[in-house]
NUVEX-437611 format. One record per atom (N, C-alpha, C): x, y, z; residue in three letters. Coordinates in pm, whole numbers, plus 50000, padded with zeros to 5 digits. Example, Ala and Ser with C-alpha at 12.3 -4.5 7.8 and 13.67 -1.06 7.14 Angstrom:
BEGIN
513194943150780ALA512304955050780ALA513204967050780ALA512854977550708SER513674989450714SER512905000350787SER
END
This chain:
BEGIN
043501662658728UNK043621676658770UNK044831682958700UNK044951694758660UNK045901703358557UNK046501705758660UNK048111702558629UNK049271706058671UNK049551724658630UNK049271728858558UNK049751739458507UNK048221751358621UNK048951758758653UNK047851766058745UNK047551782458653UNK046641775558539UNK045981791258451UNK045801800958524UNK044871797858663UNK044381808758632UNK045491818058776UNK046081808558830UNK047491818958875UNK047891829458797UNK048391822458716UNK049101828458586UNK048541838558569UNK047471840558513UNK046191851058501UNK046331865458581UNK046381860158712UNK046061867458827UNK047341873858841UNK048391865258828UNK050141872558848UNK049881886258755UNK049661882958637UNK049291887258533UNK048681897258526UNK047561899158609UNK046971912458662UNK047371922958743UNK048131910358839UNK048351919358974UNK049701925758921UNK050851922258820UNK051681931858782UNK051301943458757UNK050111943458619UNK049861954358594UNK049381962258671UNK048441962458794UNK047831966858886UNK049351974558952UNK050601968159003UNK051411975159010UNK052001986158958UNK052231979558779UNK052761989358747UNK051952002958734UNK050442006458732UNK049672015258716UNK049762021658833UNK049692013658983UNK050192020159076UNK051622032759090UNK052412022859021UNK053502026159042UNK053592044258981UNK053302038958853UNK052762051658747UNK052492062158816UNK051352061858896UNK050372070558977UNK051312074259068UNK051772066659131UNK052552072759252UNK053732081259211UNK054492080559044UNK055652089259020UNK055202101558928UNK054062103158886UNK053442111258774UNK053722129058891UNK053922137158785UNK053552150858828UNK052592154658861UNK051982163858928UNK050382160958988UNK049932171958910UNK049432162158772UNK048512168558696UNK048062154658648UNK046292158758662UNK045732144158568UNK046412143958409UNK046402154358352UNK047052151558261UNK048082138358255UNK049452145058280UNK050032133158291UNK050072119758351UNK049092122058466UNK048632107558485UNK047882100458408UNK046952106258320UNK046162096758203UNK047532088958111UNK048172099658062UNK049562095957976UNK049912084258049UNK050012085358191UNK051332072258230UNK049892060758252UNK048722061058232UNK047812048058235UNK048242047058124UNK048212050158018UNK047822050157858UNK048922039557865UNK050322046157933UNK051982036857890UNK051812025557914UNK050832022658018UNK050792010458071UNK050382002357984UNK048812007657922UNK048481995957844UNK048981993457727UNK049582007257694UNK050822003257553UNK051681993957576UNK052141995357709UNK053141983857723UNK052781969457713UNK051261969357821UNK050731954157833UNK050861953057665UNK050071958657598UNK049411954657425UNK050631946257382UNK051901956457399UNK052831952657341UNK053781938657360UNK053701938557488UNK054881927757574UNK053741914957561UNK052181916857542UNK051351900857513UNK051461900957413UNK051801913057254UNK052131903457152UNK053131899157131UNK054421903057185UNK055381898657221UNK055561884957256UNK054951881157392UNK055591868157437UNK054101860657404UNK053341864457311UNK052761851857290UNK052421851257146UNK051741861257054UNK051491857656901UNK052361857756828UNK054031867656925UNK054501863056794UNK055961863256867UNK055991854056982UNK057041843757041UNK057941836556957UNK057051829156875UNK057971819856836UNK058521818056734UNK059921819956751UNK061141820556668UNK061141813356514UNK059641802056522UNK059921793556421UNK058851801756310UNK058631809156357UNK056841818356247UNK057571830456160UNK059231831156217UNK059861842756137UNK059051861956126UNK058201857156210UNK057411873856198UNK058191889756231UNK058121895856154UNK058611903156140UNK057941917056197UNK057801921856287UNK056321936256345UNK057131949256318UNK056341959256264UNK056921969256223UNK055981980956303UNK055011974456371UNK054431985356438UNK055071994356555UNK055771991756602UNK056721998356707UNK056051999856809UNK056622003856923UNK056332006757027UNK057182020457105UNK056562026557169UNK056902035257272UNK057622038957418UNK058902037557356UNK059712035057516UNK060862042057463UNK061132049957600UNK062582056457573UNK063062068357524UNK062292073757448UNK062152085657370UNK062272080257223UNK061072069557181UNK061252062457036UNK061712076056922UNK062642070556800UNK062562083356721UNK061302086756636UNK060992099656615UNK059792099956492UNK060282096756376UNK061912101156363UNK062102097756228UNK062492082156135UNK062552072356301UNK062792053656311UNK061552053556303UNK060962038956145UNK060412028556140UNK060992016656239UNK060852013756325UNK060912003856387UNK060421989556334UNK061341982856336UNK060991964656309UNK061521956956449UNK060801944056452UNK061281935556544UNK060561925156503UNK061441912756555UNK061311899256523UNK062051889956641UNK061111877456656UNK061911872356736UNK063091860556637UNK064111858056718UNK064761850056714UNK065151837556784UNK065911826656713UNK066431816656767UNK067631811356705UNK068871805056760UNK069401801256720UNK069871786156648UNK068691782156654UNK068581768756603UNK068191771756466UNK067711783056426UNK067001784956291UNK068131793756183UNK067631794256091UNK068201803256013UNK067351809755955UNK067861823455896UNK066821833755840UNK066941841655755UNK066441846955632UNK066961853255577UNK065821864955546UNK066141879955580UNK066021889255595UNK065931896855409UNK064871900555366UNK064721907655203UNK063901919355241UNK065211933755135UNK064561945255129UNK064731952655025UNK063781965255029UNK063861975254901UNK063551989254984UNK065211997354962UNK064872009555053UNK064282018354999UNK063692017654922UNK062442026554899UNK063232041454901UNK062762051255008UNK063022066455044UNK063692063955159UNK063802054355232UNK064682050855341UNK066162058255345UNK066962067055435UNK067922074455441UNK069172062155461UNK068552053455592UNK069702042255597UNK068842035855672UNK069532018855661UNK068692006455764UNK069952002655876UNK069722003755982UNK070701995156107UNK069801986556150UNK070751971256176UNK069631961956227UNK070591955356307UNK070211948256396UNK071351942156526UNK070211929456532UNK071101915556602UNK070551907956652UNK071431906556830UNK070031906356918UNK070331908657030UNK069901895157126UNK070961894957280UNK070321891457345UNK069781896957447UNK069341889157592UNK068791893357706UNK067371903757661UNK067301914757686UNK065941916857703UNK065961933657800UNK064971941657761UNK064951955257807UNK064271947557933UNK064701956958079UNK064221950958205UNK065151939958239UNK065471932258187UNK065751917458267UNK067191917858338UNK067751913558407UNK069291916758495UNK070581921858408UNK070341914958249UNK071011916158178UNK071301930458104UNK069911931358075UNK069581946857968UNK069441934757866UNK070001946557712UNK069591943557631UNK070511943657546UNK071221933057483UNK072821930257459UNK072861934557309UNK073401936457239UNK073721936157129UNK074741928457056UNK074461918956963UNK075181907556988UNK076221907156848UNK075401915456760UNK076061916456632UNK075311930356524UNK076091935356427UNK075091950056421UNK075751948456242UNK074481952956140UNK074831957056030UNK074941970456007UNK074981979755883UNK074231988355845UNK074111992555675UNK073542003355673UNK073292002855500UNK074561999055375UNK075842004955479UNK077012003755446UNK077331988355416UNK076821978555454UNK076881969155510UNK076481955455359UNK075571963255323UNK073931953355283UNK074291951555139UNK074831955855078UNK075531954854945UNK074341958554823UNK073741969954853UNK072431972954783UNK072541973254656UNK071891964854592UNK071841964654427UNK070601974054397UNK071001972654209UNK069701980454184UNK068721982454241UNK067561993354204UNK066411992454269UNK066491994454395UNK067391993754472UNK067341992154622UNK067381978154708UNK067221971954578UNK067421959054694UNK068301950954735UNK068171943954846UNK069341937454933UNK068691927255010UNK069471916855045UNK069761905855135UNK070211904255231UNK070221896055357UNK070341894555454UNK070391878055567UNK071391873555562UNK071211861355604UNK071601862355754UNK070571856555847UNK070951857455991UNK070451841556011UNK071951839756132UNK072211830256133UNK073971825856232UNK073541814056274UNK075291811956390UNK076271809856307UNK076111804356180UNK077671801156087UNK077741808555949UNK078501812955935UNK078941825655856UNK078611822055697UNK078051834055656UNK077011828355523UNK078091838955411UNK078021834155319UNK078031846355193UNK077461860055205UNK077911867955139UNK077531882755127UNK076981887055224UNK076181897355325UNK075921905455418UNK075041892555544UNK075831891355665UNK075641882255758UNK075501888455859UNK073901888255938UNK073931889756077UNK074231874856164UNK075011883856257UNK076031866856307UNK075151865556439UNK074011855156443UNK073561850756575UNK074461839156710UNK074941847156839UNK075291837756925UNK074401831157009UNK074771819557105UNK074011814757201UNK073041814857205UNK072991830557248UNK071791837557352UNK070821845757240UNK071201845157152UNK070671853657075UNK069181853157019UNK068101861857084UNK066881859257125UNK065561871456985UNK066421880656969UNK065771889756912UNK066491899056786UNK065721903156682UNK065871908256592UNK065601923156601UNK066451931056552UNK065751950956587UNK066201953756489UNK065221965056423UNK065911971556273UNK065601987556265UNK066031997656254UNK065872009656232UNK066182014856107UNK065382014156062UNK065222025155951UNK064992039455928UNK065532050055897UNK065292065755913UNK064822070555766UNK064022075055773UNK063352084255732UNK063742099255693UNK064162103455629UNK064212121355678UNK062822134955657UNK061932129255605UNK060832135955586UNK059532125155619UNK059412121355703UNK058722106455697UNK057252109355668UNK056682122155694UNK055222122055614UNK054742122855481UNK056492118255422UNK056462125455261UNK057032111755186UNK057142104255250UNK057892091155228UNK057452079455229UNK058192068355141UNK057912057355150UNK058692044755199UNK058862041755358UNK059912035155399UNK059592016055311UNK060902015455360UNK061682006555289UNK060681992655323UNK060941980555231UNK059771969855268UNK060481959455236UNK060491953255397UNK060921945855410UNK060411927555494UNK060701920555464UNK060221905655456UNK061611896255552UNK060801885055634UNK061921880555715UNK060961867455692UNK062081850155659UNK061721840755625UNK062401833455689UNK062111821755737UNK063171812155760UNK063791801455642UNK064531793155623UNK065451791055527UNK066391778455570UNK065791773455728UNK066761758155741UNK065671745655729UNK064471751655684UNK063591739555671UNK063521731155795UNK063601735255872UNK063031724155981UNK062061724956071UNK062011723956187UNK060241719056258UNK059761735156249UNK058111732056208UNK057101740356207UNK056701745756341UNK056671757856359UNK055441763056474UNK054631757456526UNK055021753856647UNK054021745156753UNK052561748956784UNK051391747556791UNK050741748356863UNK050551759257009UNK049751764457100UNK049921770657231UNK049851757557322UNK050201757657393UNK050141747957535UNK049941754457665UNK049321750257746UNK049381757257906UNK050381760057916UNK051611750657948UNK052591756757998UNK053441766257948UNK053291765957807UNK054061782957742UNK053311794357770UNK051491789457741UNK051031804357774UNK051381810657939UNK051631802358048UNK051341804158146UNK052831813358183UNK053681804358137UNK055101809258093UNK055211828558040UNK054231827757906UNK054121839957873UNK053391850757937UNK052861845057983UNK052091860758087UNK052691868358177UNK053391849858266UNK054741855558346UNK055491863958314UNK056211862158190UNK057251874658114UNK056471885758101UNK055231885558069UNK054741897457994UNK054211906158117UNK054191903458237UNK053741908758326UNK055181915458396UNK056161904558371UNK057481908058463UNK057831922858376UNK057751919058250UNK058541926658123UNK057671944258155UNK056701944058161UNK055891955558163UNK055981965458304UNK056391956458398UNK056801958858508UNK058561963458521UNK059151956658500UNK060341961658467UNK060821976758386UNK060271970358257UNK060411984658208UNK060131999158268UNK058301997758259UNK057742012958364UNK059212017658477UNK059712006158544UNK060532009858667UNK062112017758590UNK062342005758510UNK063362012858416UNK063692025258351UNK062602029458335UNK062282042558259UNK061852052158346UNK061262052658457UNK060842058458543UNK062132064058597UNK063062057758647UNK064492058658670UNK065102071658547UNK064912072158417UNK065202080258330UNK064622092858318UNK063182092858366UNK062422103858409UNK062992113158476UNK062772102458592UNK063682111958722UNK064862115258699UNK065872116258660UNK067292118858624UNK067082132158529UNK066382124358402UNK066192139858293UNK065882148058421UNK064502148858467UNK063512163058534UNK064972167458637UNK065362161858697UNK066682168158783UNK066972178358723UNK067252179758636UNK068322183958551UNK067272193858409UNK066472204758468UNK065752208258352UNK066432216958252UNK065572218158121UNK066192226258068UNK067952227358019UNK068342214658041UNK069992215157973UNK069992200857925UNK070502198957829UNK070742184557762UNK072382182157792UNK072222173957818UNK073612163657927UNK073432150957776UNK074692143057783UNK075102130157762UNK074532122057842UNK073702108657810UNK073512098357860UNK074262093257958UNK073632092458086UNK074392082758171UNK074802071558139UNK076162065958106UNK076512050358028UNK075932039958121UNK075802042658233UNK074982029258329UNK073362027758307UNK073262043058213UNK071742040158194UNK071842026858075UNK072772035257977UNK072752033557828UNK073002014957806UNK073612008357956UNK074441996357911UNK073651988357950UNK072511988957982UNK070691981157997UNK069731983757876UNK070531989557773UNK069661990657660UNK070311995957563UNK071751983657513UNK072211986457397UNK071751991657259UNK071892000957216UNK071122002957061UNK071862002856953UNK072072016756898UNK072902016956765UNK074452021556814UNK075402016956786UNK077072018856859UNK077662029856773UNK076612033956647UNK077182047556581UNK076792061056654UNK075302058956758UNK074772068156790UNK075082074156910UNK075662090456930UNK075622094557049UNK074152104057102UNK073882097057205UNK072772100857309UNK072742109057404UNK071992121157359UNK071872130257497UNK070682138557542UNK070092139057655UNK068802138257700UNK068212149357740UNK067352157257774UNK067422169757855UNK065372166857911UNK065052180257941UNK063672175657996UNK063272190257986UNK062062193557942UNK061062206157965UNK060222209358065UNK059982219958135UNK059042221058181UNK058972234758168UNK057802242858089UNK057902251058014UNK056422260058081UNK055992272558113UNK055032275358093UNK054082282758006UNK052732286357992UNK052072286457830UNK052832299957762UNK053822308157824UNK054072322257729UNK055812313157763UNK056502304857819UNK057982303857775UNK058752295757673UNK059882300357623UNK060192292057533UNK061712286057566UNK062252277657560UNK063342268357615UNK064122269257398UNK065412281357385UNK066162283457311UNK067272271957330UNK067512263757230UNK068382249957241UNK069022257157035UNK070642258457110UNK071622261956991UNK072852258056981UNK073252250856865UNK074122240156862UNK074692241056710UNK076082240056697UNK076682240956550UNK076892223956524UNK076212217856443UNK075962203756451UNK077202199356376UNK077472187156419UNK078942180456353UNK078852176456207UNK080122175356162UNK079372165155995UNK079112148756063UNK078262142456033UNK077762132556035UNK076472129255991UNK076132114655960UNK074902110455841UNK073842112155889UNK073862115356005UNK072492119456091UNK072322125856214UNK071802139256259UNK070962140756381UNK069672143156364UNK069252142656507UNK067692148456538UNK067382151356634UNK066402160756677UNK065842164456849UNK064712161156793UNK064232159456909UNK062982157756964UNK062312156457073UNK061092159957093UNK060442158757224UNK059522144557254UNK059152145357383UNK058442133757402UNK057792133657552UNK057042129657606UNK056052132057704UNK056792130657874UNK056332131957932UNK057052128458109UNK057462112358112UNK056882103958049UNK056842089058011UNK058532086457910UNK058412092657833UNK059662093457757UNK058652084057600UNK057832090157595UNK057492083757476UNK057292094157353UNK057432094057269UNK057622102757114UNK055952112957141UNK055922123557105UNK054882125757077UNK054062125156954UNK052992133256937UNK052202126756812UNK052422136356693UNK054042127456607UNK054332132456514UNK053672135556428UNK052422126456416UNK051732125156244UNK051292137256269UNK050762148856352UNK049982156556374UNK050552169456399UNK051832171356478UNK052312179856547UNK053732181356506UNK054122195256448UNK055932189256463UNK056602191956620UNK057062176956644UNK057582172756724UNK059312170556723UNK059872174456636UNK061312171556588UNK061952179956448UNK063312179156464UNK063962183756386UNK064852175656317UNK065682169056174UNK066552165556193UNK067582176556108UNK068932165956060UNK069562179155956UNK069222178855799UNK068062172355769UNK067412177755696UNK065952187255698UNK065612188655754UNK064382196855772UNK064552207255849UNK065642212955919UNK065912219256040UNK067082231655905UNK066252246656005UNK066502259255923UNK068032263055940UNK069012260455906UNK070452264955967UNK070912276555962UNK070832288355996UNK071422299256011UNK072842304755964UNK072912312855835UNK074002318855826UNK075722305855861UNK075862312256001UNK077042312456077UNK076882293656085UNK075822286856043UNK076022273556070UNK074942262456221UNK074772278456281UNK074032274956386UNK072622269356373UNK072232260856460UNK071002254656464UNK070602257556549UNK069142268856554UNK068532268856717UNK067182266256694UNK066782258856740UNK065592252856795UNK064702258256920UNK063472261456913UNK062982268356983UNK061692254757016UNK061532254457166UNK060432246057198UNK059632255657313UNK058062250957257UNK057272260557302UNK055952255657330UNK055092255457407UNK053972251157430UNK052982260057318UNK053252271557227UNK052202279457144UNK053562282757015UNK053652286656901UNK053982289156844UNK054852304756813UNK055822305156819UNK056832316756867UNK057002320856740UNK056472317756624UNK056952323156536UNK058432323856435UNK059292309256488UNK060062305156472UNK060042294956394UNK061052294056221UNK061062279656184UNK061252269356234UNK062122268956335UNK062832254956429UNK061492249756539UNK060352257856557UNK059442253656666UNK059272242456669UNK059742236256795UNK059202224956858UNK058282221756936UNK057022217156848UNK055692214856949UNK055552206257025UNK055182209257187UNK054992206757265UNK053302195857287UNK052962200757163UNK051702190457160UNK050632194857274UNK050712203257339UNK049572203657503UNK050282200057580UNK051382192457561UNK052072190457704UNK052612203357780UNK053122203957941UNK053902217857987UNK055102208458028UNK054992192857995UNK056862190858071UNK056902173657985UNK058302171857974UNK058252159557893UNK059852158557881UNK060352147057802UNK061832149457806UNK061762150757677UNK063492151357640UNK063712153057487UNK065222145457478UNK065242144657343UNK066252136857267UNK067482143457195UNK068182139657161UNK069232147357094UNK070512138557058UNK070122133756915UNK071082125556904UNK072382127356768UNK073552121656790UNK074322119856647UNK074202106356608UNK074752105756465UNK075032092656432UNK076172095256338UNK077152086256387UNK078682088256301UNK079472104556333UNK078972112256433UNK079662122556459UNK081602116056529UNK082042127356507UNK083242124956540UNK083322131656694UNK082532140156697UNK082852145156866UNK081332146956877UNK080622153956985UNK079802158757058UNK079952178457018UNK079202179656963UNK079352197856990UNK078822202357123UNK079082212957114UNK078572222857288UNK077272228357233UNK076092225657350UNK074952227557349UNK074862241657424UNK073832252057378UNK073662260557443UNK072242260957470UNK071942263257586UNK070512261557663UNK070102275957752UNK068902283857690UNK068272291757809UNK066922293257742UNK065772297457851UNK064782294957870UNK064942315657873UNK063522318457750UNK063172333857751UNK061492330957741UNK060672341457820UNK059522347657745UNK059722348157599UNK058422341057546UNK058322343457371UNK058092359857352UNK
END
């Protein structure tokens, strides 16, 4: 008789998600609309957190996923990478930035959701990578300190994250990049009951966690409509990211003739961007819609000013930020390498 109880596992496995869809339902605005959106998150999440903790778990296969996922207010203008890690291995990381603006990549521990958050354990960036001709560069990750550009893995150190920006990304060709291992030792195991059973567990806990996590971020933005605030740091210290970037959040809820005027004299630094994103906090559908601004594509005015106009219909404004069909969602607003925070100015007019 099997020690390992599948089809528990299975069922845990279900009955999370069954929660978290609950859960969904029970915090959504009462419009089906956005309740389809927060099913949809769900199964984005399941898709994501089972390839996660099971095809491509293990630390020894070096896989590298560039498909990204949707949490948080993802950027439109971040290619997203992830890989898992281990510290028994070594790895070495090969790229060519292509049209790529800049690459930040961190190796992390703990985990989005889990008691910990999500640590950041060591952080490069383009500055970093020692780019030769052509664009290309190297990357050795790993616990003992290598030659030329070193991500330094500790202990705990479980996962790989890489951001790459873009500044015109429908016009572009991001950077291509390859992750190998390099200490020659034991091959990729096989599945076994007890890892898969193992993995569902996580992937059920993980999907569950998050929704709750973020749901928490929902509610805070909608408080607070229509003005973009600084990140709560108790949000921010459950989901370390980039330590160049300052984060600040705001939320829409707009109706079909108003427009929400957002004007700001932006700092010197190598990067901002706004953007919108659904009641969920997930990006909307850039390929289709402009959904964002950064300081390259964004119209600057004379005097220096940047105003951005977000609108459920088109105002006739270069800066329009489409709303995609949505009437409420949060938004983003970030620096990278700014020296201060500028003053945001926020009011809501008839177009």
């Amino acid at each position: 008789m099997s020690e390992i109880d599948l089809a528990g596992s299975w069922e845990g496995f279900c009955d999370a998600l069954r929660g978290a869809g609950r859960q969904v339902l029970e915090a959504a605005p009462d419009d089906d609309f956005d309740r389809a959106e927060g099913l949809r998150y769900v199964t984005r999440l399941a898709t994501n957190f089972l390839r996660a903790n099971l095809e491509e778990a293990d630390p020894a296969r070096a896989l590298l996923n560039q498909s990204g996922v949707k949490i948080g207010l993802d950027n439109p203008d971040y290619v997203y990478g992830a890989a898992r890690l281990s510290p028994s291995f070594e790895y070495r990381l090969r790229g060519r930035l292509n049209d790529a603006h800049s690459i930040r990549m961190g190796a992390f521990s703990g985990g989005l959701g889990t008691p910990e958050g999500l640590i950041r354990d060591s952080y490069l960036t383009t500055e970093d990578l020692s780019v030769a001709t052509g664009g290309l560069f190297e990357v050795t990750i790993s616990t003992e300190p290598r030659p030329g550009p070193w991500l330094a893995m500790k202990e705990g150190t479980n996962s790989l994250t890489i951001r790459q920006t873009l500044l015109d990304r429908p016009n572009q060709t991001p950077a291509e990049l390859t992750l190998e291992r390099t200490d020659g030792g034991s091959p990729p195991q096989p599945v076994d009951p007890e890892r898969l059973a193992g993995a569902l567990g996580r992937a059920g806990f993980t999907v569950t966690a998050v929704v709750d996590q973020f749901l928490g971020w929902s509610a805070g933005f909608a408080a607070h409509p229509h003005r973009i605030r600084p990140i709560d740091p108790e949000l921010l210290a459950f989901a370390q990211g980039d330590p160049d970037t300052s984060y600040n959040y705001g939320y829409y809820d707009l109706g079909p003739d108003e427009a929400w005027i957002i004007e700001f004299e932006p700092p010197e630094c190598e990067y901002w961007n706004i953007q919108l994103g659904n009641h969920w906090l997930e990006s909307l559908d850039f390929e289709h819609y402009r959904t964002s601004l950064n300081h390259h594509t964004a119209v600057v005015e004379g005097s220096g000013t940047v105003r951005a106009v977000v609108a459920r219909r088109d105002p006739g404004h270069p800066n329009w930020l489409d709303t995609a069909g949505h009437a409420r969602g949060g938004l983003a607003l970030r620096w990278v390498g700014a020296g201060y925070d500028p003053e945001v100015r926020c009011r809501v007019e008839p177009i």
